[in-house]
C-alpha positions as protocol buffer text, in pm:
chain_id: "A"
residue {
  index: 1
  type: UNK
  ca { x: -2290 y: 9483 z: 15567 }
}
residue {
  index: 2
  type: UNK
  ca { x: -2631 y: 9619 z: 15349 }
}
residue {
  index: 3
  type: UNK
  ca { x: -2829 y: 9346 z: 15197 }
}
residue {
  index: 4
  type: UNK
  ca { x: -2615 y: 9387 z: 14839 }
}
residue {
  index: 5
  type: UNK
  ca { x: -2291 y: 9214 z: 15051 }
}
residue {
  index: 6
  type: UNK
  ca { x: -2555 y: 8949 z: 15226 }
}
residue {
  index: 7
  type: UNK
  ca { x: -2691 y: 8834 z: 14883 }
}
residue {
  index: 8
  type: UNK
  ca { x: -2348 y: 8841 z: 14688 }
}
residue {
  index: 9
  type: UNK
  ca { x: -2233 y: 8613 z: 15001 }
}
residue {
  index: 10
  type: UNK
  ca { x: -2522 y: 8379 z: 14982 }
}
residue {
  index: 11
  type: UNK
  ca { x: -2446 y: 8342 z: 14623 }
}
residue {
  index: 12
  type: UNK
  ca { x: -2093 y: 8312 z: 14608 }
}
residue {
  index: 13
  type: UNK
  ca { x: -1948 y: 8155 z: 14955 }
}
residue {
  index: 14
  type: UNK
  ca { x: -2012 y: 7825 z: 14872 }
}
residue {
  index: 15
  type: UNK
  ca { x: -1798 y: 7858 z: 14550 }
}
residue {
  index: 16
  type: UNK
  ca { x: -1568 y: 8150 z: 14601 }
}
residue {
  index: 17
  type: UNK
  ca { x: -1209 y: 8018 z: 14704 }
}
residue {
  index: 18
  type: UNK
  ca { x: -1140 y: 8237 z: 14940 }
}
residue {
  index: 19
  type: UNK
  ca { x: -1489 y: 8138 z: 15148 }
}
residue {
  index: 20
  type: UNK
  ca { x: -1365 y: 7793 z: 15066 }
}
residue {
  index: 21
  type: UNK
  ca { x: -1045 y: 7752 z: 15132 }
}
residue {
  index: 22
  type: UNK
  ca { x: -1153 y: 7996 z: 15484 }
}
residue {
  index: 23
  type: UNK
  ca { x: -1386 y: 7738 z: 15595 }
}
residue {
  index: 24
  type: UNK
  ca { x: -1084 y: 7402 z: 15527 }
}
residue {
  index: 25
  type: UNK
  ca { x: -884 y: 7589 z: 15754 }
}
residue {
  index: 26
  type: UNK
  ca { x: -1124 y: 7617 z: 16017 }
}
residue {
  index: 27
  type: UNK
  ca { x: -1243 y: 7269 z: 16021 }
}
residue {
  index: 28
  type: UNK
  ca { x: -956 y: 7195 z: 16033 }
}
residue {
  index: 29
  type: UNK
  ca { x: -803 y: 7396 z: 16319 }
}
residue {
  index: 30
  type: UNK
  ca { x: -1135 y: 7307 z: 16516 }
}
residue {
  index: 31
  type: UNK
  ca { x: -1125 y: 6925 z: 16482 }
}
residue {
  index: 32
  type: UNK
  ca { x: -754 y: 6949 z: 16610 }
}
residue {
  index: 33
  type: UNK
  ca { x: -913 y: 7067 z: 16926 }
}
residue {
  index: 34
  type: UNK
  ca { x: -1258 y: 6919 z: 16968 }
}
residue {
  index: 35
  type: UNK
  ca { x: -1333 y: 6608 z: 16882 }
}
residue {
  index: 36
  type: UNK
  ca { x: -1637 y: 6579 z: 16694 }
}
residue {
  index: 37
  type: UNK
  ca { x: -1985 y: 6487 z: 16868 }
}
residue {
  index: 38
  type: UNK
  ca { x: -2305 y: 6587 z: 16840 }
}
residue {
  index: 39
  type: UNK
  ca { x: -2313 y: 6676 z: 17214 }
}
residue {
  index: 40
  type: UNK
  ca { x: -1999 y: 6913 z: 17174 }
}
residue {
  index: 41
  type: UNK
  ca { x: -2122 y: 7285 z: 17074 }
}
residue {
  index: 42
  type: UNK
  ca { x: -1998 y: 7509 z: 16920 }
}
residue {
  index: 43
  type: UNK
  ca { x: -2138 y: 7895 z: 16856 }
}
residue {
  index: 44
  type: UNK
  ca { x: -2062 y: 8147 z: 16582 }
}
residue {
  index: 45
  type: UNK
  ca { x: -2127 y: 8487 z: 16643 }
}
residue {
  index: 46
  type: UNK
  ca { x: -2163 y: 8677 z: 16354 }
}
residue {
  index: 47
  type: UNK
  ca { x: -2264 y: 8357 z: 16140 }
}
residue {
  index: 48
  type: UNK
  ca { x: -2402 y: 8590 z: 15882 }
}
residue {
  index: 49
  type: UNK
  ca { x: -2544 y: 8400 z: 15566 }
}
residue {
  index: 50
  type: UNK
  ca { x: -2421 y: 8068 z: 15768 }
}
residue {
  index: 51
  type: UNK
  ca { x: -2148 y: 7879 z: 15544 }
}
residue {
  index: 52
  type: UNK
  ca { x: -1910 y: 7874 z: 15803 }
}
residue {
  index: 53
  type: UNK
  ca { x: -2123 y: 7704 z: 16078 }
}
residue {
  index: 54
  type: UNK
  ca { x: -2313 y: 7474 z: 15846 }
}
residue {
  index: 55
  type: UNK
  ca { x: -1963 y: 7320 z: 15739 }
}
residue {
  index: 56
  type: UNK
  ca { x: -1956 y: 7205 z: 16110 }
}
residue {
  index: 57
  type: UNK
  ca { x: -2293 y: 7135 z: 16164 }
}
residue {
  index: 58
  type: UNK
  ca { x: -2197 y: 6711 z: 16055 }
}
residue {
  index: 59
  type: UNK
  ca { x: -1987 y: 6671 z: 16349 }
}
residue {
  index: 60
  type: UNK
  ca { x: -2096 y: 6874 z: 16606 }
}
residue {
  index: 61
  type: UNK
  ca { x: -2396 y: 7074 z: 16778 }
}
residue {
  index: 62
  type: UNK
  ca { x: -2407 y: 7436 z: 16630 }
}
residue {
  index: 63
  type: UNK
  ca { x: -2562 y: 7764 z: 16727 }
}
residue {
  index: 64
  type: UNK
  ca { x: -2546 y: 8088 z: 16485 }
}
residue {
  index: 65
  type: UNK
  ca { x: -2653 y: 8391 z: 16538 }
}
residue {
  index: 66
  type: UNK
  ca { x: -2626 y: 8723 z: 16369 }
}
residue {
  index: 67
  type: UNK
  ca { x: -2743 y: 9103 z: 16403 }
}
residue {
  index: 68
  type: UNK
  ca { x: -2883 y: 9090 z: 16059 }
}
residue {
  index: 69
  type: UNK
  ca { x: -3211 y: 8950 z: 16038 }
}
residue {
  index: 70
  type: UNK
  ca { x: -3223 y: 8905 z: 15635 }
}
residue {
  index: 71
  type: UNK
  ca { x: -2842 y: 8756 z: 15708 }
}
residue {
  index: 72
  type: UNK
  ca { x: -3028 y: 8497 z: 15950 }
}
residue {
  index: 73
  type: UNK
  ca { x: -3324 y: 8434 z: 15712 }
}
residue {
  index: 74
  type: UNK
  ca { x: -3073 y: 8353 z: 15404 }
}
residue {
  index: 75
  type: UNK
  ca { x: -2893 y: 8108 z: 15645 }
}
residue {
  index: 76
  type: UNK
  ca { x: -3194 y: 7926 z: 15773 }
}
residue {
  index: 77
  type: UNK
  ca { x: -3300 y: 7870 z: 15420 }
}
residue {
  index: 78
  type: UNK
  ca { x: -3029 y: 7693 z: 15295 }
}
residue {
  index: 79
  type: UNK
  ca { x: -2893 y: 7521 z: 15634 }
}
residue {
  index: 80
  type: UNK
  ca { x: -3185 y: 7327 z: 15831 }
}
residue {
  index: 81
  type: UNK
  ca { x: -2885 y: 7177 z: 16027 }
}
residue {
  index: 82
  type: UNK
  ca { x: -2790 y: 7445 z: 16247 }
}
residue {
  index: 83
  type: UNK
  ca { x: -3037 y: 7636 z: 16519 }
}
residue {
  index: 84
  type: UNK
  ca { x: -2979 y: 8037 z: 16368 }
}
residue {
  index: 85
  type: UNK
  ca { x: -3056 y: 8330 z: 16581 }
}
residue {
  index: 86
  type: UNK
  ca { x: -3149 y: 8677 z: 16524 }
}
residue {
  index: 87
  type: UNK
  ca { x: -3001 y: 8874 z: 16770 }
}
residue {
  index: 88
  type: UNK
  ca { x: -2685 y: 9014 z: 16960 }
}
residue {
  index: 89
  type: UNK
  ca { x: -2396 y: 8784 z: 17113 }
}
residue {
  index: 90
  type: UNK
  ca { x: -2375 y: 8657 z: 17424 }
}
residue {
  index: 91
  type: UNK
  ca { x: -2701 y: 8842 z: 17581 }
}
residue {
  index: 92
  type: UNK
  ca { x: -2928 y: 8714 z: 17362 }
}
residue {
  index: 93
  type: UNK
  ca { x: -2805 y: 8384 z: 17341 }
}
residue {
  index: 94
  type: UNK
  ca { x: -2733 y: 8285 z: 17714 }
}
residue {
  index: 95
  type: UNK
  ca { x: -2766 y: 7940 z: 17705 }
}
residue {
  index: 96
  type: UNK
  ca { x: -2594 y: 7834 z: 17431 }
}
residue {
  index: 97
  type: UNK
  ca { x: -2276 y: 8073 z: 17526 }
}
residue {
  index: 98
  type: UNK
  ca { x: -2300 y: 7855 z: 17890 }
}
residue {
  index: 99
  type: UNK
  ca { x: -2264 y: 7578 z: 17689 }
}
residue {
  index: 100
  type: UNK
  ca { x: -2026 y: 7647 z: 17414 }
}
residue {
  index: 101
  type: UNK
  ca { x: -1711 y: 7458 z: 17377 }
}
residue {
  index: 102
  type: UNK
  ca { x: -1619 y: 7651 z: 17081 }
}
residue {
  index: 103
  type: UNK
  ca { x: -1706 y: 7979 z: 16995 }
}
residue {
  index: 104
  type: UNK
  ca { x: -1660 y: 8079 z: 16593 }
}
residue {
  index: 105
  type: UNK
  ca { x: -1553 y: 8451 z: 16537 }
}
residue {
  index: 106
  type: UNK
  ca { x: -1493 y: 8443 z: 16138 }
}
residue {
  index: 107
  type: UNK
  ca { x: -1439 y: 8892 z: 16045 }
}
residue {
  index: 108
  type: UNK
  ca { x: -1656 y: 8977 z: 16318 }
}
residue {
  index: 109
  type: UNK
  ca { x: -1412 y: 9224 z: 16572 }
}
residue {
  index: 110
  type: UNK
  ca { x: -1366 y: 9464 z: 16288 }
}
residue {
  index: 111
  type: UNK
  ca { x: -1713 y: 9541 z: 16252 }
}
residue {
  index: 112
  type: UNK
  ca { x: -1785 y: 9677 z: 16565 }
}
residue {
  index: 113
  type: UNK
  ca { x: -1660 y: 10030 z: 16706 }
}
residue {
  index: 114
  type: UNK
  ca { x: -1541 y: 9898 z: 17071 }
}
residue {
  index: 115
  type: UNK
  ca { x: -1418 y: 9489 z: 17006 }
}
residue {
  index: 116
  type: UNK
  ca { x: -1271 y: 9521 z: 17327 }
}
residue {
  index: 117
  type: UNK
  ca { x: -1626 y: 9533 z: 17520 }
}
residue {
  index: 118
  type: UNK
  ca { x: -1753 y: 9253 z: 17244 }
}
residue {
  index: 119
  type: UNK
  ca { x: -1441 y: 9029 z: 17327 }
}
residue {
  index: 120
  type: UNK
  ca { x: -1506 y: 9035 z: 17713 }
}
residue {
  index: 121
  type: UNK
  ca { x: -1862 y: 8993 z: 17707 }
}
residue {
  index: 122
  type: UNK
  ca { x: -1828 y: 8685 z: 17522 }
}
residue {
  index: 123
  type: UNK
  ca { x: -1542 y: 8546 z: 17771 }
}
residue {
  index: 124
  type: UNK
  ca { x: -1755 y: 8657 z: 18053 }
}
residue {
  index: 125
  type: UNK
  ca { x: -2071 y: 8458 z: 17904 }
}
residue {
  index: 126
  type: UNK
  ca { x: -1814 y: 8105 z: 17847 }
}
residue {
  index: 127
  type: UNK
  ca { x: -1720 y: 7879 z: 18085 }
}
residue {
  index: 128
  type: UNK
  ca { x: -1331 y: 7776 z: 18159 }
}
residue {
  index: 129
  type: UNK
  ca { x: -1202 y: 7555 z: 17896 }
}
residue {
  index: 130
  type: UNK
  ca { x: -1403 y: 7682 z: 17585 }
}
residue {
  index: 131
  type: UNK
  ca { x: -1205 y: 7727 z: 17304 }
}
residue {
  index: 132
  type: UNK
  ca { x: -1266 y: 8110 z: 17091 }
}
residue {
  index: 133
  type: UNK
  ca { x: -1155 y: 8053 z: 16731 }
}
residue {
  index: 134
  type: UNK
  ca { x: -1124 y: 8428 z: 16583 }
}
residue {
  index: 135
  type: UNK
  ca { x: -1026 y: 8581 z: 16259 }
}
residue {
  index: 136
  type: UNK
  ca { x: -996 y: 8950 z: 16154 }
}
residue {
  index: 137
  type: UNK
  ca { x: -870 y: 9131 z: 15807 }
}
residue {
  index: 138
  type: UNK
  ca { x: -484 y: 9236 z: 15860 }
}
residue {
  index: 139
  type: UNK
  ca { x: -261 y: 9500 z: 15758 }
}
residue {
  index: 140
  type: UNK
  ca { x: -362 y: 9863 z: 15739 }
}
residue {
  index: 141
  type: UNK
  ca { x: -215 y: 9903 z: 15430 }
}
residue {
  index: 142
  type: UNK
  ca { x: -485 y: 9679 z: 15242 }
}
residue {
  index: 143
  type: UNK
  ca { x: -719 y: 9893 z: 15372 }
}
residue {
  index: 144
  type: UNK
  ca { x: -946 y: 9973 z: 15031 }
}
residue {
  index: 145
  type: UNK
  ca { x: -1329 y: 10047 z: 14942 }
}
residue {
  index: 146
  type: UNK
  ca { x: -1364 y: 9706 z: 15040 }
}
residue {
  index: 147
  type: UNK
  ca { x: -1327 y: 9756 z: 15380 }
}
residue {
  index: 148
  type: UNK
  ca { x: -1554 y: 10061 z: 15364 }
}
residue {
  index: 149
  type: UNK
  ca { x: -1852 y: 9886 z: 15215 }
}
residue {
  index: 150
  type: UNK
  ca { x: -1855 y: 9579 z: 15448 }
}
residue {
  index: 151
  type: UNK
  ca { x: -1866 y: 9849 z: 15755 }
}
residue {
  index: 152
  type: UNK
  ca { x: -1506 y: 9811 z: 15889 }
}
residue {
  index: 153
  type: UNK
  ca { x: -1326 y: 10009 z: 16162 }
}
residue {
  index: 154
  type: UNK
  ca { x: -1016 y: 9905 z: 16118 }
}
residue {
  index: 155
  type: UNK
  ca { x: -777 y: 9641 z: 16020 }
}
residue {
  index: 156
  type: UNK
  ca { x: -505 y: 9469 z: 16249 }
}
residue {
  index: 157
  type: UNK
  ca { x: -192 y: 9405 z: 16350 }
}
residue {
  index: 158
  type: UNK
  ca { x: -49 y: 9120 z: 16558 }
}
residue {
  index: 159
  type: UNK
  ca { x: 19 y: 9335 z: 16807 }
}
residue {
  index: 160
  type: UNK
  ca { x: -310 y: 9538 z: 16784 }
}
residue {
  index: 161
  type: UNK
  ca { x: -522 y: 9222 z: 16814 }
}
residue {
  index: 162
  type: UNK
  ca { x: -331 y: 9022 z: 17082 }
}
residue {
  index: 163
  type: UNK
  ca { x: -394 y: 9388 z: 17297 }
}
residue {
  index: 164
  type: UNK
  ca { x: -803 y: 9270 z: 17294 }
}
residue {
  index: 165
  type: UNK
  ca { x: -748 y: 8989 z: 17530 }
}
residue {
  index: 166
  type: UNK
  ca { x: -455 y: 9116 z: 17745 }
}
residue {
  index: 167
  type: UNK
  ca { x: -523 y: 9100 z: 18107 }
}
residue {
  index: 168
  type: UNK
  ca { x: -829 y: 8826 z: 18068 }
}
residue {
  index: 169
  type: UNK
  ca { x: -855 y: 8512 z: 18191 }
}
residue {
  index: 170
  type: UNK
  ca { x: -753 y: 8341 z: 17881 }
}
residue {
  index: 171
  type: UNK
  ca { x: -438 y: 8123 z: 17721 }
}
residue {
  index: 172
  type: UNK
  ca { x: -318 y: 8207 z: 17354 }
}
residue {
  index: 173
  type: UNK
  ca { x: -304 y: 7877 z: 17132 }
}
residue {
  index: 174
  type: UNK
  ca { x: -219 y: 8008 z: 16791 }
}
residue {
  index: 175
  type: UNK
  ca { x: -225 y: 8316 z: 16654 }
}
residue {
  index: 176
  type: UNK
  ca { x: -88 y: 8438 z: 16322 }
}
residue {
  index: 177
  type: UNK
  ca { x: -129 y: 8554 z: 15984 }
}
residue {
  index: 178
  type: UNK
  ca { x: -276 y: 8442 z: 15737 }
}
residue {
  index: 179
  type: UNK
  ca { x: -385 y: 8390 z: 15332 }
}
residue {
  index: 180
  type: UNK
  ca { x: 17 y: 8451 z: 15341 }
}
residue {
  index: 181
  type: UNK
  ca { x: 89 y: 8282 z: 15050 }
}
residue {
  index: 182
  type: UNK
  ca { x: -156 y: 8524 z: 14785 }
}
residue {
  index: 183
  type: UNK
  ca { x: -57 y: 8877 z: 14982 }
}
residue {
  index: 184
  type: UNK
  ca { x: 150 y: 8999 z: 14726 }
}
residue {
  index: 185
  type: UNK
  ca { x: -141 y: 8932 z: 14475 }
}
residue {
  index: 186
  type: UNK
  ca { x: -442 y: 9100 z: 14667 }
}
residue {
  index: 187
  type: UNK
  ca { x: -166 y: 9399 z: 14807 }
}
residue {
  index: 188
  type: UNK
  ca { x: -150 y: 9488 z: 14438 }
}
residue {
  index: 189
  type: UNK
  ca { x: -540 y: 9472 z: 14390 }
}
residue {
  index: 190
  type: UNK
  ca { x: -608 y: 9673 z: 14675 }
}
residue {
  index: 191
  type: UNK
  ca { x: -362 y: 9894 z: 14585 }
}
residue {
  index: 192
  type: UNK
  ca { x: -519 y: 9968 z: 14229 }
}
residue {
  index: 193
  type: UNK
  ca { x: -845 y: 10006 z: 14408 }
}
residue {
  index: 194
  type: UNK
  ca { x: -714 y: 10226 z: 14637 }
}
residue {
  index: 195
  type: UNK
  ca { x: -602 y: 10435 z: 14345 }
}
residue {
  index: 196
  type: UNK
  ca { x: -921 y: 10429 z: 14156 }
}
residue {
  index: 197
  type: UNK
  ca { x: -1127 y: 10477 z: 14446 }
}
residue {
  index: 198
  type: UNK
  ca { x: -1350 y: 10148 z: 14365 }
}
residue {
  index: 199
  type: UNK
  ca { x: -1323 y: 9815 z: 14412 }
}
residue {
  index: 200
  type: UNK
  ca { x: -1346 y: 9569 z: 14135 }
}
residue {
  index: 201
  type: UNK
  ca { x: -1577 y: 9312 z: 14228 }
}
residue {
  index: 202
  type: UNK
  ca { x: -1980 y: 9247 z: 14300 }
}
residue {
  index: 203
  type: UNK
  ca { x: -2196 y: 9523 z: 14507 }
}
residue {
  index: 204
  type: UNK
  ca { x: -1912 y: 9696 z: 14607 }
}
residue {
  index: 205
  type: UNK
  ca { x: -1685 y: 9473 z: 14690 }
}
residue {
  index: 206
  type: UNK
  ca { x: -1324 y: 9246 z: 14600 }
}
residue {
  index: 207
  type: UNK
  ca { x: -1527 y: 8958 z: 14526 }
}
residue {
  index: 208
  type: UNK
  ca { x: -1528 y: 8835 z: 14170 }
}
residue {
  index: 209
  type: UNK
  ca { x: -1594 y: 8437 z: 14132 }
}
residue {
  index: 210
  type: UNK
  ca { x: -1324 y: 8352 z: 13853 }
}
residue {
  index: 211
  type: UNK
  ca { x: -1302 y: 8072 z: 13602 }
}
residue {
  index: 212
  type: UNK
  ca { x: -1318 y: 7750 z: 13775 }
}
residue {
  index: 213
  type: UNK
  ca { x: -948 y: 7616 z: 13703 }
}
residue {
  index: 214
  type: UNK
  ca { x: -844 y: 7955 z: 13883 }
}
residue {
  index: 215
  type: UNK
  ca { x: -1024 y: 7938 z: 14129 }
}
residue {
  index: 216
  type: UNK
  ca { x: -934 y: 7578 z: 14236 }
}
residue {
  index: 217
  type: UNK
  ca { x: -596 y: 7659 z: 14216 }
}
residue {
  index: 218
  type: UNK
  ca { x: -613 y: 8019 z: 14447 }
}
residue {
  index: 219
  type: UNK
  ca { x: -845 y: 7801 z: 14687 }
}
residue {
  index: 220
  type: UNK
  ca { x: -587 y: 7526 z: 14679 }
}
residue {
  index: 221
  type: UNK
  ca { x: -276 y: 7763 z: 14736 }
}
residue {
  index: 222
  type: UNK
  ca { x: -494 y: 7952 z: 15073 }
}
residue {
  index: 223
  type: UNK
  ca { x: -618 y: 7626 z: 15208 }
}
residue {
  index: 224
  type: UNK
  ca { x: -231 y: 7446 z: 15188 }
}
residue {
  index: 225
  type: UNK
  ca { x: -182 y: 7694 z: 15480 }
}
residue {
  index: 226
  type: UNK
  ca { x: -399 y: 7486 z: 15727 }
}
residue {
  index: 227
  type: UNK
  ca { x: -18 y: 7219 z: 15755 }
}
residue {
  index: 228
  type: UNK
  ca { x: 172 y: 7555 z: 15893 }
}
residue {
  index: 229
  type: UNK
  ca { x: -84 y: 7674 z: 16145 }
}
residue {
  index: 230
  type: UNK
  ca { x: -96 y: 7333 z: 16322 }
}
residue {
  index: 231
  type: UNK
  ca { x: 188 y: 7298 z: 16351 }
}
residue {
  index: 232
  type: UNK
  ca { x: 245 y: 7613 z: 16515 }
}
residue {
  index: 233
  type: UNK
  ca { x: -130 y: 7503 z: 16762 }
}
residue {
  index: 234
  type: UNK
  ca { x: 85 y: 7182 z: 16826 }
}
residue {
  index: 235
  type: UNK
  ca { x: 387 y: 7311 z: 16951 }
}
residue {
  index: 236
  type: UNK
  ca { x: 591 y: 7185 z: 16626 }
}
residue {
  index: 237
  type: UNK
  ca { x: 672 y: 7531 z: 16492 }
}
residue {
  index: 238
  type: UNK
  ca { x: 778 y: 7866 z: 16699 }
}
residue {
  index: 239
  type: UNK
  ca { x: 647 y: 8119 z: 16433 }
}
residue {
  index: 240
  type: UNK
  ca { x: 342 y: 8144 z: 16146 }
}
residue {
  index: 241
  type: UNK
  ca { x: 368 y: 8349 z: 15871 }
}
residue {
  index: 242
  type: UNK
  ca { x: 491 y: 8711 z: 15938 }
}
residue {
  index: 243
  type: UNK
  ca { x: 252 y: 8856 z: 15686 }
}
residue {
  index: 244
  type: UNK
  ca { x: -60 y: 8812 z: 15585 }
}
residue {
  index: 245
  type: UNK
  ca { x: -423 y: 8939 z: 15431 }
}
residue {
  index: 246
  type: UNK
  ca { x: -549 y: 8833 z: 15789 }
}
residue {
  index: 247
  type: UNK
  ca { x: -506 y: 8730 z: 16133 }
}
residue {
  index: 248
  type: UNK
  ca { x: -614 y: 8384 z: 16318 }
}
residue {
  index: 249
  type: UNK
  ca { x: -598 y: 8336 z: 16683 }
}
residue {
  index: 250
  type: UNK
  ca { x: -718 y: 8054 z: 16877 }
}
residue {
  index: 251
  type: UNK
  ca { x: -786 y: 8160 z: 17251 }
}
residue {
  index: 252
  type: UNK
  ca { x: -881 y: 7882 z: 17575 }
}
residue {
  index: 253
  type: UNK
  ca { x: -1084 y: 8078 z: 17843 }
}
residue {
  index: 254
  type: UNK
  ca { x: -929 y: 8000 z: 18187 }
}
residue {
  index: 255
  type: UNK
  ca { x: -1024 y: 8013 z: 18535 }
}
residue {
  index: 256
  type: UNK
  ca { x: -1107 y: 8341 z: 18668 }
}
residue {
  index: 257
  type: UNK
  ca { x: -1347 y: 8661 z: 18639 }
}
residue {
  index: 258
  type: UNK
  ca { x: -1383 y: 8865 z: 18364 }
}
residue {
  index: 259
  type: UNK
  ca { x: -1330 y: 9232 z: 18380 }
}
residue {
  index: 260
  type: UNK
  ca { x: -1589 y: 9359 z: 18158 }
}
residue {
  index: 261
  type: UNK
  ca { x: -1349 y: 9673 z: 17928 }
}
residue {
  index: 262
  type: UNK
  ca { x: -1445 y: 9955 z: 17676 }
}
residue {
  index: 263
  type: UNK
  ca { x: -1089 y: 10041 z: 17621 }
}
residue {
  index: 264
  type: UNK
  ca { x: -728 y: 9903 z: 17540 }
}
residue {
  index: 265
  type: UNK
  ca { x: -525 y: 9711 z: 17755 }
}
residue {
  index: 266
  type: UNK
  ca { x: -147 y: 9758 z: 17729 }
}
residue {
  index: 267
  type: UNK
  ca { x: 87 y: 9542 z: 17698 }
}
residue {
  index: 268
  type: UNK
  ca { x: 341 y: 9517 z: 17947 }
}
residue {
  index: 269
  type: UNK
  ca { x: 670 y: 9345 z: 18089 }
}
residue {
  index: 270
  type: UNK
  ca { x: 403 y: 9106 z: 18282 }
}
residue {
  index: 271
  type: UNK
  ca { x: 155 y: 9035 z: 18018 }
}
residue {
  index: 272
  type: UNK
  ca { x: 354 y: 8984 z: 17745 }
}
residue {
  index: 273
  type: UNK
  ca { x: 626 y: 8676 z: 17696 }
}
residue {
  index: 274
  type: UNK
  ca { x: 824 y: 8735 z: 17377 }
}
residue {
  index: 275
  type: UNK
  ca { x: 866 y: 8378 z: 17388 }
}
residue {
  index: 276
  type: UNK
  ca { x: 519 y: 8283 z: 17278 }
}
residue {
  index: 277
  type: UNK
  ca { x: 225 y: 8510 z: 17221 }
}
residue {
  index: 278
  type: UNK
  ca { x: 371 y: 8690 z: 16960 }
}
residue {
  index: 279
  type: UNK
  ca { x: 655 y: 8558 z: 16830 }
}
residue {
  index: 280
  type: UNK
  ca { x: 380 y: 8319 z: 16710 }
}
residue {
  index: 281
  type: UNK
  ca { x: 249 y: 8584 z: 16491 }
}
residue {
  index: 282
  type: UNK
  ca { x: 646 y: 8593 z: 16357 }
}
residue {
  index: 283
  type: UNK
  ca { x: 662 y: 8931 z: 16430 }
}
């Protein structure tokens, strides 16, 4: 992200429906499994301009950090409830990652070249029983001159993003697609951006705040999805939504050591029980 995407987010994200709607799910999902207290801590990594962890920062300790130091400054103007860091997750952040019982990964995996290194790090830098709450843009078809002007590698798959924490010490609570219900919508924007060769929105990007009835309404029709995904983290559904304009996982770190990877894993016979991990995903 350039400083264009860091100011249109500062400007927009507490308004914007899909920032909205984003951050109902997540409180959501998070108060399902940590009960709120201002000794309970929880870390986002890649906090950029700092929405996501402020909305927490009520019922619980939070830590944010981010690479971008203009990202950091933005968030430390307008949040004074959360302690922001400039830096990079876990190493320059030991303590809090020691202490973490939730650790906040909102679009972060796609922005770096090897998320398989960034995703063991952090699990090596957690203790057993902290809970990694993770989201990352889906299908590769969507992939526009949004993606290239926010620095992406790549979009996912179910498949593709279950393969980062195959073979770790760690326990798959939920993962699935979603912002299910408005694919069809944003398929056909991307699509006509893909065409043109330019997105439609602000500094580059998708994002274009629209009139507020509409976007109460788009914000109300994402956020409605928060009902199906716990479900599916309580056991009371067997699959999410088989499509989507992203992913959500919820990972527990279990006992054991971490083998620290710049590559792969593959998922095998052993690793990989049709019966849950991604039949989850509905795929």
């Amino acid at each position: 992200m350039q400083s264009e995407q860091f100011q249109l987010h500062a400007e927009i994200e507490q308004r914007h429906w899909w920032f909205v709607a984003r951050r109902r799910i997540l409180r959501h999902l998070v108060a399902q499994v940590l009960p709120p207290s201002p000794d309970t801590t929880v870390v986002d990594i890649g906090c950029g301009t700092g929405a996501n962890i402020a909305a927490l920062s009520e019922d619980y300790r939070c830590v944010g950090i981010d690479t971008s130091a203009e990202g950091i400054e933005l968030a430390k103007k307008r949040f004074s409830g959360v302690e922001f860091h400039h830096g990079f997750a876990p190493h320059d952040i030991p303590e809090a990652m020691q202490q973490a019982d939730l650790v906040l990964m909102t679009d972060v995996l796609e922005h770096v070249p090897d998320d398989f290194r960034l995703l063991s790090d952090i699990l090596a830098s957690t203790r057993p029983g902290t809970k990694i709450l993770l989201t990352v843009p889906a299908d590769h078809q969507l992939w526009s001159p949004h993606d290239e002007v926010f620095g992406h590698y790549r979009r996912y798959d179910a498949q593709r993003l279950h393969q980062v924490w195959v073979g770790l010490p760690v326990r798959t609570r939920l993962i699935s697609y979603y912002n299910s219900r408005l694919y069809p919508i944003v398929k056909f924007v991307r699509r006509l951006n893909q065409l043109r060769g330019a997105a439609t929105g602000a500094a580059g990007t998708d994002f274009t705040l629209p009139r507020s009835s509409v976007n109460r309404l788009l914000e109300e029709i994402f956020a409605s999805e928060a009902r199906v995904l716990t479900q599916l983290l309580e056991g009371r559904r067997t699959t999410g939504f088989r499509r989507g304009v992203s992913l959500i996982a919820l990972l527990e770190r279990e006992e054991g050591p971490v083998t620290i990877r710049d590559k792969p894993g593959h998922i095998t016979p052993d690793l990989f029980d049709p019966q849950s991990d991604l039949v989850a995903a509905g795929v």
